[in-house]
Backbone as CSV, one residue per row, in Angstrom:
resi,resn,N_x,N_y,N_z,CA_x,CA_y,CA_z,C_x,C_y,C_z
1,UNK,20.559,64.786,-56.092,19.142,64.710,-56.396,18.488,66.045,-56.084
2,UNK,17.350,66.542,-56.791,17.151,67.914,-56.682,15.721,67.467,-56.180
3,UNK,15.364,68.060,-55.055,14.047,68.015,-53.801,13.349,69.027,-54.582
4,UNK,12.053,68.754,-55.408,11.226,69.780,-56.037,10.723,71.207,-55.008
5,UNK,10.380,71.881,-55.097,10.250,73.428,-53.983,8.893,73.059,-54.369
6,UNK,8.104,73.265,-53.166,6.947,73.381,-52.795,6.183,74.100,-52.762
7,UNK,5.132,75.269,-53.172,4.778,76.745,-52.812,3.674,76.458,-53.605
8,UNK,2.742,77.608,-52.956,1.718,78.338,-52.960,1.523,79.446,-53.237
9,UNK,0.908,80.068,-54.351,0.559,82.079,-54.511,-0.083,81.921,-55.548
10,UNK,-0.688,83.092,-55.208,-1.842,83.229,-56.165,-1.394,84.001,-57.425
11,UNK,-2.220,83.503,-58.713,-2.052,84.156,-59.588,-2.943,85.149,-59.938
12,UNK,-2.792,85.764,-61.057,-3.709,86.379,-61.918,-5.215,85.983,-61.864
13,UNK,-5.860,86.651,-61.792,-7.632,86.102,-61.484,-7.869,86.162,-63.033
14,UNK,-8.897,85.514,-63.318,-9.675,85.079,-64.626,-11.060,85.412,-64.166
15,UNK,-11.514,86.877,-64.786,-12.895,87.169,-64.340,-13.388,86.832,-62.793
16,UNK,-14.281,86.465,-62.431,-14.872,86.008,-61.212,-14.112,85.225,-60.397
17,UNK,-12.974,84.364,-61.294,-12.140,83.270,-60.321,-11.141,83.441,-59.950
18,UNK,-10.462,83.712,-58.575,-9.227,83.748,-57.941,-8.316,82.281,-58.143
19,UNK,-7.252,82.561,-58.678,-6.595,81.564,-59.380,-5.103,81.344,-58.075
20,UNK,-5.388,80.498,-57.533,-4.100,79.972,-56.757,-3.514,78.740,-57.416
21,UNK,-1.735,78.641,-57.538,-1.020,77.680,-57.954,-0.384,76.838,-56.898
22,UNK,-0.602,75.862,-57.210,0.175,74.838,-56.391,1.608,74.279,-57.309
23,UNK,2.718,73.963,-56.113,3.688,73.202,-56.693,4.093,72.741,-55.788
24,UNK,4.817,71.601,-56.281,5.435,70.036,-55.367,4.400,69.383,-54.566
25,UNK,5.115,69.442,-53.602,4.288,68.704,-52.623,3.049,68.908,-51.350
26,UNK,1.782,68.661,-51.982,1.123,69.241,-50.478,0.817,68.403,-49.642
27,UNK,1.447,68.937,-48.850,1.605,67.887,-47.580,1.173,68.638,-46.166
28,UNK,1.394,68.619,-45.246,1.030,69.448,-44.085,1.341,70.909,-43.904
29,UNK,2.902,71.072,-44.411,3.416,72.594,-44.617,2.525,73.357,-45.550
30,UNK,2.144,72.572,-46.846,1.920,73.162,-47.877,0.472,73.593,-47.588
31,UNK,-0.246,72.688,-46.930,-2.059,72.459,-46.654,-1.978,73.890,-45.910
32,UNK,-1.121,74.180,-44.619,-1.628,75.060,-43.678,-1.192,76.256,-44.292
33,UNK,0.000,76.201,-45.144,-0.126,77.613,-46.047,-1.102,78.161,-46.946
34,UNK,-1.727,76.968,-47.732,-2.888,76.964,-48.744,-4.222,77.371,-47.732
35,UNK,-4.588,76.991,-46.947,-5.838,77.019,-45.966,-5.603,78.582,-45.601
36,UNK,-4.448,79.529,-45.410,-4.340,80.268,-45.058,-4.573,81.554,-46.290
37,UNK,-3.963,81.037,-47.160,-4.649,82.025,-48.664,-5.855,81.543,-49.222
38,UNK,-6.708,80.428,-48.962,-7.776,80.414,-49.395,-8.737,81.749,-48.174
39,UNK,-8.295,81.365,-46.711,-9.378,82.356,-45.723,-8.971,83.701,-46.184
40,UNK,-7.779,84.465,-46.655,-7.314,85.315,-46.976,-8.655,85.925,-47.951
41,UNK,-8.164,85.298,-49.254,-9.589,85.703,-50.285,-10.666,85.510,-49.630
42,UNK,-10.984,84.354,-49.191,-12.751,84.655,-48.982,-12.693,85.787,-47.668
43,UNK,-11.831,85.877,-47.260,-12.161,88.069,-46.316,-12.076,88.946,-47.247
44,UNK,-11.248,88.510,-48.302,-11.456,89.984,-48.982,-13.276,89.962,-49.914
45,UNK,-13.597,88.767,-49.941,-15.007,88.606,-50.428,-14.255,88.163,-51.778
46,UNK,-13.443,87.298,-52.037,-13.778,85.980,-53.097,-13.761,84.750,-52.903
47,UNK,-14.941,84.292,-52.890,-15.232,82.896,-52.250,-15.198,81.669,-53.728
48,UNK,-14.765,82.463,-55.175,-14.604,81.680,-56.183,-13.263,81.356,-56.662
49,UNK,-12.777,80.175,-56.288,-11.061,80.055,-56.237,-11.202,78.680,-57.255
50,UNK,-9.971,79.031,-57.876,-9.347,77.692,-58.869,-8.387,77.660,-58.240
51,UNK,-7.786,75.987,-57.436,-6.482,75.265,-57.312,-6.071,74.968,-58.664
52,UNK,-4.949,75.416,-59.376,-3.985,74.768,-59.939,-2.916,73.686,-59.781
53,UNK,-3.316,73.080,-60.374,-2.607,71.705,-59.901,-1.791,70.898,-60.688
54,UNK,-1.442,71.651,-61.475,-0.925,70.898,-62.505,0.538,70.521,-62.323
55,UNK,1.329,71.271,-61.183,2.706,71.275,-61.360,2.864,70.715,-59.728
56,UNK,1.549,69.779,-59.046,1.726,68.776,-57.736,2.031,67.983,-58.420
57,UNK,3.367,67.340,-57.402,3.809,65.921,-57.322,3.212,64.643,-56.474
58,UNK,2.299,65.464,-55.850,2.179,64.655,-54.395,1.488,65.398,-53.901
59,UNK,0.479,64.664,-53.325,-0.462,65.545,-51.853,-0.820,64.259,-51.326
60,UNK,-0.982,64.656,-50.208,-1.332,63.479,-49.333,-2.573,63.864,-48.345
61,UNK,-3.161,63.336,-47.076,-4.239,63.401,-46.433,-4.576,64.480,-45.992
62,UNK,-3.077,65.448,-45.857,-3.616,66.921,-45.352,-3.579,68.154,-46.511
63,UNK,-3.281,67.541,-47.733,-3.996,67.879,-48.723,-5.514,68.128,-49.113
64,UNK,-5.744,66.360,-49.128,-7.379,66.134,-49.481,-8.049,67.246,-48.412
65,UNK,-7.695,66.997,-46.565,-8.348,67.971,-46.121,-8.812,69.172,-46.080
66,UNK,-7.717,69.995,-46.909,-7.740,70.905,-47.586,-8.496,71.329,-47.879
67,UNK,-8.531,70.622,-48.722,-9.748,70.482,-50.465,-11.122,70.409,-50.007
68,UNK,-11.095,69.837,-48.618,-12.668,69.575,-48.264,-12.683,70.780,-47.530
69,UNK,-11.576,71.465,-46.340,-11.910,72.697,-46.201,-12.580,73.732,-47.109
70,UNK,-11.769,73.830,-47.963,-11.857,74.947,-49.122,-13.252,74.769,-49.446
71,UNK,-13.686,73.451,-49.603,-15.278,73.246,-50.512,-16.489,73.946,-49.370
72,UNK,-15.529,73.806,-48.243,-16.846,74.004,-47.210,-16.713,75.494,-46.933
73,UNK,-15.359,76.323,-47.186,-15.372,77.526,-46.920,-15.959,78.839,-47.870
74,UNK,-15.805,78.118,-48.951,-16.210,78.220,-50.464,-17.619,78.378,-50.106
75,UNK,-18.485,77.045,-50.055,-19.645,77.043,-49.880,-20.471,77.692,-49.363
76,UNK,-19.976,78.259,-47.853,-20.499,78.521,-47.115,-20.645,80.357,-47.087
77,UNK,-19.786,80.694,-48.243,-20.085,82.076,-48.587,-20.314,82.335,-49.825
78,UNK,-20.967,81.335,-50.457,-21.850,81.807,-52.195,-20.727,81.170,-53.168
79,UNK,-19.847,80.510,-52.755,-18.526,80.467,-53.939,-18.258,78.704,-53.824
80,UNK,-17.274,78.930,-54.878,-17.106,77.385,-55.415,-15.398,76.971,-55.298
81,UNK,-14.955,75.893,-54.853,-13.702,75.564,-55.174,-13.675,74.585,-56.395
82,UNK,-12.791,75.050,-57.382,-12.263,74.300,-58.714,-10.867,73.572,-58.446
83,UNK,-10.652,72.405,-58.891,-9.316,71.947,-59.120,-9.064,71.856,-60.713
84,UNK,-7.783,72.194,-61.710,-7.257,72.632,-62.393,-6.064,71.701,-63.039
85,UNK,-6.123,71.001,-63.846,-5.248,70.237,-63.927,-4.053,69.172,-63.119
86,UNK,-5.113,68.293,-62.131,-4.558,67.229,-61.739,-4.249,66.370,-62.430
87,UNK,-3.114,65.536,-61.705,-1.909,64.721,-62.658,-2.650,62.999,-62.000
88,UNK,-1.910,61.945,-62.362,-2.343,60.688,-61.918,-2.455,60.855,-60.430
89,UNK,-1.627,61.204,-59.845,-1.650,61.083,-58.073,-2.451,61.401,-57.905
90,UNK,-2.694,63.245,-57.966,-4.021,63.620,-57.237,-5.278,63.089,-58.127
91,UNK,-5.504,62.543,-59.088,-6.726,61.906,-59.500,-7.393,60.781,-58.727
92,UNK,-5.662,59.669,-58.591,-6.183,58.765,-57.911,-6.685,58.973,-56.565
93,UNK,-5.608,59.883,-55.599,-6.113,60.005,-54.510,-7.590,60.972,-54.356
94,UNK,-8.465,61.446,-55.486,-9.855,61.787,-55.337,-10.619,61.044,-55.380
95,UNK,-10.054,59.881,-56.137,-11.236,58.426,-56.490,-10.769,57.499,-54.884
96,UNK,-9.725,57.462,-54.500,-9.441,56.861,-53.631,-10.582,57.298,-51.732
97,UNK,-10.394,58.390,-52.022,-11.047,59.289,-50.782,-12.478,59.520,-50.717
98,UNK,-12.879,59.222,-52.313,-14.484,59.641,-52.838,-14.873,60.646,-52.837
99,UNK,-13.618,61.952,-52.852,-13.552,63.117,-53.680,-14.464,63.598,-54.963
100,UNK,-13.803,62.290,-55.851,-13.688,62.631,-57.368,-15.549,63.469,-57.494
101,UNK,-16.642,62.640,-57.281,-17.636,63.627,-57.604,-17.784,64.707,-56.631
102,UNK,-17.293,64.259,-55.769,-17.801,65.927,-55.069,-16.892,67.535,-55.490
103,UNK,-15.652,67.035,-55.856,-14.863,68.161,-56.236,-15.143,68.821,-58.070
104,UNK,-15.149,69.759,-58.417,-15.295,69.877,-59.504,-13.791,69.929,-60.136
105,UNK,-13.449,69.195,-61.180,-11.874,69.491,-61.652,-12.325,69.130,-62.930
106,UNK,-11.163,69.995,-63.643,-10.858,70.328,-65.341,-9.897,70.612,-65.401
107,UNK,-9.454,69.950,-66.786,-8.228,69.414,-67.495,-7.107,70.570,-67.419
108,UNK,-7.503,72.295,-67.701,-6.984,73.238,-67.360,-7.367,74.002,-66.376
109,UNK,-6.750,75.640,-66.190,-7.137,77.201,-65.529,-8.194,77.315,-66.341
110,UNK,-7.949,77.323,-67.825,-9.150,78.209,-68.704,-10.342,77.484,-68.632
111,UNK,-10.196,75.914,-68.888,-11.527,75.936,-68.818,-12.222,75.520,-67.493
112,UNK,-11.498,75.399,-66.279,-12.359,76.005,-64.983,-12.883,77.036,-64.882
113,UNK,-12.110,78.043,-65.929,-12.558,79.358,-65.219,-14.229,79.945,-66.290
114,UNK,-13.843,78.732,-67.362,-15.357,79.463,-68.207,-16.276,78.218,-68.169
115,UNK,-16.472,77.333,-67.141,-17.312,76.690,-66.618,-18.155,77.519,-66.359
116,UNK,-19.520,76.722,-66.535,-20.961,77.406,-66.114,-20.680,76.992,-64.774
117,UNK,-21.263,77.585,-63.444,-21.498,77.062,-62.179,-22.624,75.954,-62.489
118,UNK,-22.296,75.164,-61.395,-23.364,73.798,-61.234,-24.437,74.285,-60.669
């Protein structure tokens, strides 16, 4: 059986938005690596990040925390966190947590990234 690889790095930015990818599983390893490249950018002064999400299998509670980090770290310096193509899991677990309106997510990268801000 092949254990999907897990990782985090950032991609290519799209104008204003710092584009980080997720894959496999975020789970506690994955959260404290992600928490650690989101504070990364917002020191260098980009507080506008897209999660890609399209290629999670799984996240679980120290995921979501994450996500609420990010919104608050985001926030709290002029910038926005996007999620990017979530699959059934992480959908449900946003409706499950009462995420879903507070997070902004779209179907892709592109069109998070040419969203008007709210």
């Amino acid at each position: 059986m092949l254990v999907p690889v897990s990782s985090v790095r950032r991609s290519e930015d799209r104008g204003i938005w710092a584009v980080v990818v997720l894959t496999g599983e975020v789970d506690r390893g994955l959260a404290s690596r992600l928490r650690e490249v989101m504070d990364a950018l917002i020191a260098e002064g980009q507080a506008q990040i897209v999660l890609n999400v399209e290629r999670v299998s799984f996240m679980d509670s120290a995921g979501i925390g994450t996500l609420v980090y990010g919104m608050q770290r985001t926030g709290a310096h002029g910038g926005r966190l996007r999620l990017a193509g979530p699959g059934d899991q992480v959908r449900g677990l946003l409706e499950m947590t009462g995420l879903a309106g507070a997070v902004e997510v779209f179907g892709d990268v592109p069109a998070a990234c040419r969203a008007p801000r709210h």
